[in-house]
Wavefront OBJ file of the C-alpha trace (Angstrom):
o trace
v 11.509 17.283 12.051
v 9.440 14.042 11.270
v 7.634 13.327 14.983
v 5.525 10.528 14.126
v 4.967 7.732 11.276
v 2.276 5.636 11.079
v 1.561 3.090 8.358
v -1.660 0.349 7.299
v -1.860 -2.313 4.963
v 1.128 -1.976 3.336
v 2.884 -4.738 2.013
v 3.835 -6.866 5.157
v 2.352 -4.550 7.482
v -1.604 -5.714 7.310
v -1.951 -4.052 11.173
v -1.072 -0.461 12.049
v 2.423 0.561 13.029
v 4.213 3.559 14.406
v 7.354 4.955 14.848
v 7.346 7.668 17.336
v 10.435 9.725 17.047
v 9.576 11.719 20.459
v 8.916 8.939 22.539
v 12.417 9.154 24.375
v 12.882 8.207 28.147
v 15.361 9.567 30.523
v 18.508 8.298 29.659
v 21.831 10.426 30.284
v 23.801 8.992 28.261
v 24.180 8.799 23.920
v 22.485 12.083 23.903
v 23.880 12.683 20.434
v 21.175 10.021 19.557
v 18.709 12.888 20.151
v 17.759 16.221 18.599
v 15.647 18.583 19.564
v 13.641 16.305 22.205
v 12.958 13.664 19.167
v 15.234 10.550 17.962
v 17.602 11.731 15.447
v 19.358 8.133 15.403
v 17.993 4.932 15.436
v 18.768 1.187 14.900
v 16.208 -1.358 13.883
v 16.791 -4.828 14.742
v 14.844 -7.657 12.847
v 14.865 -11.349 11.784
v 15.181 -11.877 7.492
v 12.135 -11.245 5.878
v 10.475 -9.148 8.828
v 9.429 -5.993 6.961
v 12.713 -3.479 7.693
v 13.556 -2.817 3.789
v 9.263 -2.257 3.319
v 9.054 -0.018 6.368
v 12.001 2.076 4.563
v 9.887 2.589 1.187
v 6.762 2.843 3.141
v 8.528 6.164 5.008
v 9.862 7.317 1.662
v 6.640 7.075 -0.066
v 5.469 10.897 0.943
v 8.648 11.636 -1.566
v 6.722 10.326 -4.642
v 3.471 12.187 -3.300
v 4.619 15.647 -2.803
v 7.466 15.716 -5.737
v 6.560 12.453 -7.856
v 10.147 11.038 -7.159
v 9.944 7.761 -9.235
v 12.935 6.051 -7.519
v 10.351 5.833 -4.300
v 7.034 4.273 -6.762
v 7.953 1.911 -8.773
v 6.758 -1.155 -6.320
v 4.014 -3.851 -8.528
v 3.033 -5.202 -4.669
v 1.678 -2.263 -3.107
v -1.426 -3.760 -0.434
v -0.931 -6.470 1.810
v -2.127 -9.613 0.193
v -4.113 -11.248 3.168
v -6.153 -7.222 4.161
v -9.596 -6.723 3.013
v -8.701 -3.104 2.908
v -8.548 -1.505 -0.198
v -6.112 1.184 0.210
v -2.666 1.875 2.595
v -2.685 4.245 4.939
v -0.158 6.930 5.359
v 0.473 9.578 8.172
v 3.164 11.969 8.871
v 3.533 14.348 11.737
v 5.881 17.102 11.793
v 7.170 19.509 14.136
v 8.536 22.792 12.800
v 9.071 25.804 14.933
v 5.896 25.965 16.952
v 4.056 24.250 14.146
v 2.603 20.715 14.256
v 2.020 19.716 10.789
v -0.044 16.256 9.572
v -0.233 14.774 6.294
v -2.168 12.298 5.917
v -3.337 9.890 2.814
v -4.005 6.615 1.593
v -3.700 5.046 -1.621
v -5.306 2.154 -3.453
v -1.749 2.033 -5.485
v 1.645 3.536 -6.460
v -0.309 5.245 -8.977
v -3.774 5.840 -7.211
v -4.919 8.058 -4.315
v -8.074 7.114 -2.469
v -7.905 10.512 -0.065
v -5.704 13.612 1.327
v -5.577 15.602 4.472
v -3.950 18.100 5.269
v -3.905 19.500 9.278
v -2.070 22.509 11.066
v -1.930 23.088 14.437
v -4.947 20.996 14.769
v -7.223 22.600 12.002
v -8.168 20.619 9.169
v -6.589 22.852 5.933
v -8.039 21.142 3.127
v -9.417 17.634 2.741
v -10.167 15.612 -0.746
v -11.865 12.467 -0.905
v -10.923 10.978 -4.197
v -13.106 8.671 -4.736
v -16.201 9.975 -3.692
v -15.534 13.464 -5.677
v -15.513 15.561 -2.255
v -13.429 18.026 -1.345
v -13.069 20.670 2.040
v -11.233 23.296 1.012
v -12.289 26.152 3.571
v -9.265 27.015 5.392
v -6.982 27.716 3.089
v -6.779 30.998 4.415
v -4.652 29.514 6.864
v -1.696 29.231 5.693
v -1.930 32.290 2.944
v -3.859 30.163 -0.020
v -6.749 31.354 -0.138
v -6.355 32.643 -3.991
v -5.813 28.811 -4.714
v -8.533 28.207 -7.952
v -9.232 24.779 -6.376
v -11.982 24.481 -9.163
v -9.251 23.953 -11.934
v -7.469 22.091 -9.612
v -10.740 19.506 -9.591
v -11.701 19.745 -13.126
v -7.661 18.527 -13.596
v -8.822 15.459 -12.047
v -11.048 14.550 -14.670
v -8.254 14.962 -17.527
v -8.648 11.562 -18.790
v -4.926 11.697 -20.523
v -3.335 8.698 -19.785
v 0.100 10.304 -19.300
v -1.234 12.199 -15.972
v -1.371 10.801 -12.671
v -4.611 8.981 -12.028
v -5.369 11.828 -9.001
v -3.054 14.373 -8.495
v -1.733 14.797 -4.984
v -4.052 18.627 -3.963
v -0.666 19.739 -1.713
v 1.522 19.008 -4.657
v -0.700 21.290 -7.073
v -1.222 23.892 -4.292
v 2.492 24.052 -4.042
v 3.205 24.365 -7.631
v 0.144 26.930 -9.101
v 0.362 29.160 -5.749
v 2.711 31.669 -4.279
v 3.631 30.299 -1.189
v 5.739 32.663 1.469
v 8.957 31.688 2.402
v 8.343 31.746 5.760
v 5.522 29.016 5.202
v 5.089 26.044 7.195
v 4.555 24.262 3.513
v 7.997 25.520 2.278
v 9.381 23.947 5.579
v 7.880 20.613 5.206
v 8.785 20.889 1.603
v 12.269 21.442 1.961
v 12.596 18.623 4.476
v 10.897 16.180 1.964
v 13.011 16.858 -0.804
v 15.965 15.645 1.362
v 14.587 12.776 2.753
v 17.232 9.752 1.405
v 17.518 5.870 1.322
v 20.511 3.775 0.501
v 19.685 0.046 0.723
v 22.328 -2.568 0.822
v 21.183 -4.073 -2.350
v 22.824 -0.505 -4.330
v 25.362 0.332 -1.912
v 28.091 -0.551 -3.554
v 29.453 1.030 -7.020
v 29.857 -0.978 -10.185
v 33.018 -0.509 -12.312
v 31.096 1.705 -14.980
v 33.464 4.480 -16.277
v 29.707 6.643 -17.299
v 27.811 5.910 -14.748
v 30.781 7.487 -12.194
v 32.299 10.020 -14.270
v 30.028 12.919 -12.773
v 31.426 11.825 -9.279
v 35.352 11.686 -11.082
v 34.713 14.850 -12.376
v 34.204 16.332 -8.109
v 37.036 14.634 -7.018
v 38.913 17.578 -9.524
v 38.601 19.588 -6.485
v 41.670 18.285 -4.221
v 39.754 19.163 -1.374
v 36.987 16.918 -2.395
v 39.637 14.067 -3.100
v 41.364 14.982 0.063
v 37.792 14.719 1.957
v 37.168 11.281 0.439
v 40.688 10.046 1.172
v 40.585 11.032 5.152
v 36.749 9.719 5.229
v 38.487 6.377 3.957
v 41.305 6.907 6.544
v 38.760 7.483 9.194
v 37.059 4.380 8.171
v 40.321 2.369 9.579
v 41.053 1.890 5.279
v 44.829 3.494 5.500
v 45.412 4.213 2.125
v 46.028 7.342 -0.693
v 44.189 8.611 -3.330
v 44.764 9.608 -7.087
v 42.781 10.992 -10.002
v 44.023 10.657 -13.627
v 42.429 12.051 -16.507
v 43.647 9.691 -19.459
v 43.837 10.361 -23.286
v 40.628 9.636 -23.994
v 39.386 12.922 -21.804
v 37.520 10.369 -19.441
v 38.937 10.410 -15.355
v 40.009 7.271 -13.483
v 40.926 6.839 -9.829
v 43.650 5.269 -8.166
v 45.258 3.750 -5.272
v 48.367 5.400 -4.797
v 51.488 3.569 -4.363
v 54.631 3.138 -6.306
v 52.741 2.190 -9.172
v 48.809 3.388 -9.425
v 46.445 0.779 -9.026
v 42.916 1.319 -10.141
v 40.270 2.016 -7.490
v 37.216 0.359 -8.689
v 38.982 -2.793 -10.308
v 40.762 -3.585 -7.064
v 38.561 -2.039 -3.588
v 36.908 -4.654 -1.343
v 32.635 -4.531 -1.082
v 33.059 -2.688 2.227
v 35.240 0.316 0.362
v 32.646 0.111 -2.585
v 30.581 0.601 -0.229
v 31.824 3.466 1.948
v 32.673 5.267 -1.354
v 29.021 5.270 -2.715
v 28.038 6.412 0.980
v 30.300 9.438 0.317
v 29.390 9.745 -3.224
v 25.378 9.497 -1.967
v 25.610 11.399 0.971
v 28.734 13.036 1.897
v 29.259 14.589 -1.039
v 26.185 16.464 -1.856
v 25.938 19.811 -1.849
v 23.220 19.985 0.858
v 22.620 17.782 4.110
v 19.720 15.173 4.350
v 16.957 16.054 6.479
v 16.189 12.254 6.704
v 18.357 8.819 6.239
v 16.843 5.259 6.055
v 19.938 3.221 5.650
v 18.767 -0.330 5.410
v 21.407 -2.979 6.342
v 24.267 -0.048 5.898
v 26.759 -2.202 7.571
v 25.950 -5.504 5.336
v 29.876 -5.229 4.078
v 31.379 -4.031 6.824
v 33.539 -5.268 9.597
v 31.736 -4.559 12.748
v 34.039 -1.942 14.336
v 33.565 -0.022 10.568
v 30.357 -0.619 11.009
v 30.913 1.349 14.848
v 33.092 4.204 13.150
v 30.105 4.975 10.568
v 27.303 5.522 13.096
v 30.158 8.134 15.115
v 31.205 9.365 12.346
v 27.217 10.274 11.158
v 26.500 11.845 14.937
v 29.629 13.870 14.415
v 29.077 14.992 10.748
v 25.182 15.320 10.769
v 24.001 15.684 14.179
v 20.557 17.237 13.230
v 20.065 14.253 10.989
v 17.440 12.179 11.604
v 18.778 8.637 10.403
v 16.939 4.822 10.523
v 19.842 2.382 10.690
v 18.689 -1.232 9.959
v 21.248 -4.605 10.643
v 21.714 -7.734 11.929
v 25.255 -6.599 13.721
v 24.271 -6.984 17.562
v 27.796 -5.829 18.149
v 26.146 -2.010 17.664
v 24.002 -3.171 20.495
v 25.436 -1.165 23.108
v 25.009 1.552 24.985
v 28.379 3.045 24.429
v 26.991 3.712 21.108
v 22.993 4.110 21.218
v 20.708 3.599 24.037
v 17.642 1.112 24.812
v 14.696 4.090 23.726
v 16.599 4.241 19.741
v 17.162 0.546 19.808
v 14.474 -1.444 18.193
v 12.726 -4.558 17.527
v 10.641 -5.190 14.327
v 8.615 -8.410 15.210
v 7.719 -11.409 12.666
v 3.887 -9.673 13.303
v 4.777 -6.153 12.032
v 5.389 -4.555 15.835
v 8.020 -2.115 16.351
v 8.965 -2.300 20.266
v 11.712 0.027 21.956
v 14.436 -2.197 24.023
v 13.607 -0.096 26.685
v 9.516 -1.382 26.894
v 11.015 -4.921 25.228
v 11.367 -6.327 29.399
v 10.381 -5.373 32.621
v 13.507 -4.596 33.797
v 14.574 -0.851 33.983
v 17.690 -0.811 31.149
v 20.395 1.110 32.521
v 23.734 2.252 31.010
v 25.476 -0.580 32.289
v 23.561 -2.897 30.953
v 25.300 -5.404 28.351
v 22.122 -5.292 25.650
v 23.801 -7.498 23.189
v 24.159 -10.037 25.723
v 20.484 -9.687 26.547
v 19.319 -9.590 23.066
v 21.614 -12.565 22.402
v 20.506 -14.852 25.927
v 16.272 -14.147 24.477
v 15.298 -11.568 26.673
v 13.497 -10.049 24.303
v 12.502 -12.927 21.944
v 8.995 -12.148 22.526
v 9.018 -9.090 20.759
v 10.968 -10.759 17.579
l 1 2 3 4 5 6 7 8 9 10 11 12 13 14 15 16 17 18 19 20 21 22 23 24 25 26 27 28 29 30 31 32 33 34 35 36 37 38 39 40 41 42 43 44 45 46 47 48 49 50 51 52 53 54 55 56 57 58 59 60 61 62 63 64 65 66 67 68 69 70 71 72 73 74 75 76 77 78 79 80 81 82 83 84 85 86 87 88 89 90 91 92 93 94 95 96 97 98 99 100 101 102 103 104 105 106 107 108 109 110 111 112 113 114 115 116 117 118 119 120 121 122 123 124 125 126 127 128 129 130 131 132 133 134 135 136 137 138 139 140 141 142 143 144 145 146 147 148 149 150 151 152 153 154 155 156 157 158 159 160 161 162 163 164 165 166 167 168 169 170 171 172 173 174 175 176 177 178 179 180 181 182 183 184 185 186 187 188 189 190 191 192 193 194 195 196 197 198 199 200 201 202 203 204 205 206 207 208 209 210 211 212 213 214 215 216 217 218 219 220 221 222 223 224 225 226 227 228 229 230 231 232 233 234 235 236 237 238 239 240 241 242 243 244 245 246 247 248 249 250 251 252 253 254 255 256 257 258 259 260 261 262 263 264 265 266 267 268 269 270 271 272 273 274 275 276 277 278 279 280 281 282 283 284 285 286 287 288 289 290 291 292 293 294 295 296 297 298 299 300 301 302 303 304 305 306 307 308 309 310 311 312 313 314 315 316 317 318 319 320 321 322 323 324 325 326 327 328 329 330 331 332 333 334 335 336 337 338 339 340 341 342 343 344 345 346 347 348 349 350 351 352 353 354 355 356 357 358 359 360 361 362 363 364 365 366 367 368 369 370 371 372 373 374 375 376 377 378 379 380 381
């Protein structure tokens, strides 16, 4: 699991940040917001224009790293505009098994590493400094990689085709040209990577676009697939029944069910849209996220929706770990969450815990909403 993420001169953030996922206090209650000693759900609470949507691609960015994923690189802004810096800084920690794994790197651009580092258990792996032309590579042995011919791995770098990444990522070669055991700390952080998601309220809800849905339409063949959409609607408090038609043409549409069918797309609020591409991003894949930034999930939703989703992801993916951003103080509560996965992201880049936001000691009967809502912890906004 992800333990720590730290972040420089990126965008909005010109100071350092952190998240740390097993810095949890000793609350009793809302333990499903924690897994395995580390915060598996969290909600981050911000003014407009604070950073929450930046600190979401700055997280995501170790997907375009390790596995090039372009959906997670395609930012023109990269640096902050008032740092003298000339690179962002990166850093992940992860725990697996008895394993403490950090990967570490910073990058002038999108398109542009300045330096990589690798670390196990403490050791130093492998370490390349890009832009000096230095490179550590003496304890590969380590983790099995010792047959690793980092030499064509350096003269790569100086491939001046224009179609190849400017400095390929070392751990992404390494995984790719060597034969890694399955029982490798690498093949566990890579499998976690590659299901790290983020669904941002700007694409969260599905356009009426016969193409771009027919490879969902063409699941919901499965009546249990159709059936699991309609009672995740149901569940949602939206009461209503489902139908799939495949017309003349050969292409599928769906429908509202009632006396006479009523097409779906044409005729759902925003907040069904929006639950629908939720299931059609997330529910219905064929493997469970290892990671979830959902940036302002509940922006169409009524708030007690809003309430159902958050039970409804502790139920359905309680190993999860999930980010949760919104502006809904109604989640607030510690029926629901509790004051050490409750957060503040401040005007100045600071992330700050409810629970260190006062100097009172939170406890579960606390009203936090009220408290959030009365200023007591406006400093920290």
């Amino acid at each position: 699991m992800l333990k720590k993420f730290s972040l420089r001169n990126y965008k909005n953030f010109k100071e350092d940040i952190s998240i740390d996922f097993d810095e949890i206090a000793g609350y009793q209650f809302s333990s499903d917001c924690i897994t395995d000693g580390v915060i598996s759900k969290m909600l981050i609470y911000g003014r407009n224009a604070t950073g929450k949507t930046n600190l979401g691609k700055a997280i995501m960015n170790i997907c375009a790293t390790m596995y090039h994923m372009s959906g997670y690189n395609n930012d023109s802004n990269f640096l902050n505009a008032d740092s003298t810096e000339d690179a962002a800084l990166f850093s992940y920690t992860f725990q697996f098994d008895e394993n403490e794994l950090i990967y570490r790197y910073s990058r002038y651009s999108n398109q542009e590493l300045k330096d990589e580092e690798l670390i196990i258990n403490g050791l130093s792996i492998f370490k390349c400094d890009f832009t000096n032309g230095a490179y550590e590579f003496g304890n590969l042995s380590q983790i099995e990689a010792e047959t690793a011919n980092t030499e064509r791995y350096i003269q790569s770098l100086n491939n001046e085709d224009g179609d190849v990444e400017a400095k390929l990522p070392f751990l992404r070669w390494l995984m790719s040209n060597v034969a890694i055991s399955n029982e490798s700390v690498l093949i566990q952080l890579g499998n976690y990577v590659q299901r790290m998601l983020m669904i941002t309220a700007g694409n969260s809800t599905m356009s009426y676009n016969k193409r771009g849905n027919e490879s969902f339409y063409e699941s919901l063949e499965n009546k249990e697939r159709l059936q699991d959409l309609e009672d995740f609607l149901n569940a949602m408090g939206i009461e209503c029944k489902l139908d799939l038609q495949k017309l003349p043409d050969g292409t599928r549409e769906l429908y509202f069910a009632h006396n006479k069918l009523i097409s779906f797309f044409e005729n759902a609020s925003s907040g069904t849209l929006a639950l629908v591409n939720l299931y059609r991003r997330l529910i219905a894949r064929a493997w469970d996220a290892s990671f979830i930034y959902l940036d302002e999930f509940d922006a169409f939703y009524h708030y007690e929706m809003a309430d159902q989703v958050i039970r409804f992801f502790k139920r359905r993916y309680p190993k999860c770990q999930m980010i949760m951003t919104s502006h809904n103080t109604n989640l607030m509560t510690n029926r629901l969450m509790r004051p050490d996965c409750l957060f503040i992201l401040s005007r100045e880049g600071n992330l700050t815990a409810l629970c260190n936001a006062t100097q009172r000691e939170l406890r579960e009967g606390h009203n936090l909403e009220k408290m959030y809502i009365s200023g007591e912890f406006e400093k920290y906004e």
